[in-house]
C-alpha positions as CSV (number, residue, x, y, z in Angstrom):
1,X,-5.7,-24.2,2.2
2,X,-4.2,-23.6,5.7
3,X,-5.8,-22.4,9.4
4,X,-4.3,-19.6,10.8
5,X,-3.9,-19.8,14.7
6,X,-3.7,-17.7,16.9
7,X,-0.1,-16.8,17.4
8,X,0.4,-16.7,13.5
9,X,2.2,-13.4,12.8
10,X,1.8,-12.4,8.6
11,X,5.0,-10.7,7.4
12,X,4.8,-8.7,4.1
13,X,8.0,-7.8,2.5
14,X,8.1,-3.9,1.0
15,X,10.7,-4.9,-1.4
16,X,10.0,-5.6,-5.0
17,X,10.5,-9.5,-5.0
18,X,11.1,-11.4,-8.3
19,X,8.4,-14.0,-8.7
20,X,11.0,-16.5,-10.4
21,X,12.6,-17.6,-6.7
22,X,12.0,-20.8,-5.4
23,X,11.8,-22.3,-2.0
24,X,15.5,-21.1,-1.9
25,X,15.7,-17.9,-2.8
26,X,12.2,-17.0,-0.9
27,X,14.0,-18.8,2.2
28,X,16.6,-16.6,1.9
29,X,14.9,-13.6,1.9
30,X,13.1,-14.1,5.2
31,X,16.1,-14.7,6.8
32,X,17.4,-11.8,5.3
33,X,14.2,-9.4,5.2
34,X,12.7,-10.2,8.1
35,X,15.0,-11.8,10.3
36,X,12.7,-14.9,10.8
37,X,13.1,-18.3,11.3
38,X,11.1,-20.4,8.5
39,X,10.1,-23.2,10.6
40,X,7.9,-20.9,13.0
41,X,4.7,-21.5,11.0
42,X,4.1,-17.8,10.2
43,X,3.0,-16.7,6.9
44,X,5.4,-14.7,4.5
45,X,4.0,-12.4,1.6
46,X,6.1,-11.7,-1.2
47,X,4.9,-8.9,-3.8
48,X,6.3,-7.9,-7.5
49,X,7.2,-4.4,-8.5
50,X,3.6,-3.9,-10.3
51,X,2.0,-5.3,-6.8
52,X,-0.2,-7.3,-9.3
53,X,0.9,-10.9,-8.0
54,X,1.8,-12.5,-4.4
55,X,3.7,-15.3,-3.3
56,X,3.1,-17.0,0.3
57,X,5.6,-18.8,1.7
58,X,5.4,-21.1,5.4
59,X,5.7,-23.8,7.3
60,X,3.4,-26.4,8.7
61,X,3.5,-30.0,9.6
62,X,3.6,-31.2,6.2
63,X,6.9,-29.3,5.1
64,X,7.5,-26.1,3.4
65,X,4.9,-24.7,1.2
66,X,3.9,-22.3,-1.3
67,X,1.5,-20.7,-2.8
68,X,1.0,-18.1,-5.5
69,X,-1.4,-16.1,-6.6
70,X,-1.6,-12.9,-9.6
71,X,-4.4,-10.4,-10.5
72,X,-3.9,-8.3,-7.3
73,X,-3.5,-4.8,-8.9
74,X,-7.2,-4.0,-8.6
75,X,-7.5,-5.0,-4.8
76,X,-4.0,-3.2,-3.8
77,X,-5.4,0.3,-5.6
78,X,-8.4,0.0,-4.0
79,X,-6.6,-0.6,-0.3
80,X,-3.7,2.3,-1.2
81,X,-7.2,4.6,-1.6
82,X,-8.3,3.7,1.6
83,X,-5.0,4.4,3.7
């Protein structure tokens, strides 16, 4: 999928986030959100309301990419438990 190095920083936005946007609007919102360059190769996490799906967003030497992901209720209730 992709290597994380070293310097990679992960960014996970506390906002609800529609899992309709694109490459646009998810561009957008790291600019807005998290104040962020794209283009720095860190990862950004993107949640819905019911926390039950994820969408990645970053940058490597291929070009933008992204990559989704749903069924995540179970492993975020069992990681709110443990906080």
């Amino acid at each position: 999928m992709f290597g994380l190095g070293p310097a990679t920083k992960i960014y996970i936005s506390l906002d609800a986030v529609d899992m309709r946007k694109g490459f646009d609007g998810l561009s957008g919102l790291v600019q807005e959100c998290f104040s962020q360059d794209l283009l720095t190769g860190h990862l950004f996490l993107f949640l819905n309301r019911r926390r039950d799906r994820i969408k990645i967003l970053y940058f490597d030497r291929d070009g933008l990419e992204s990559h989704a992901n749903r069924g995540l209720l179970p492993l975020y209730q069992k990681l709110r438990r443990t906080l």
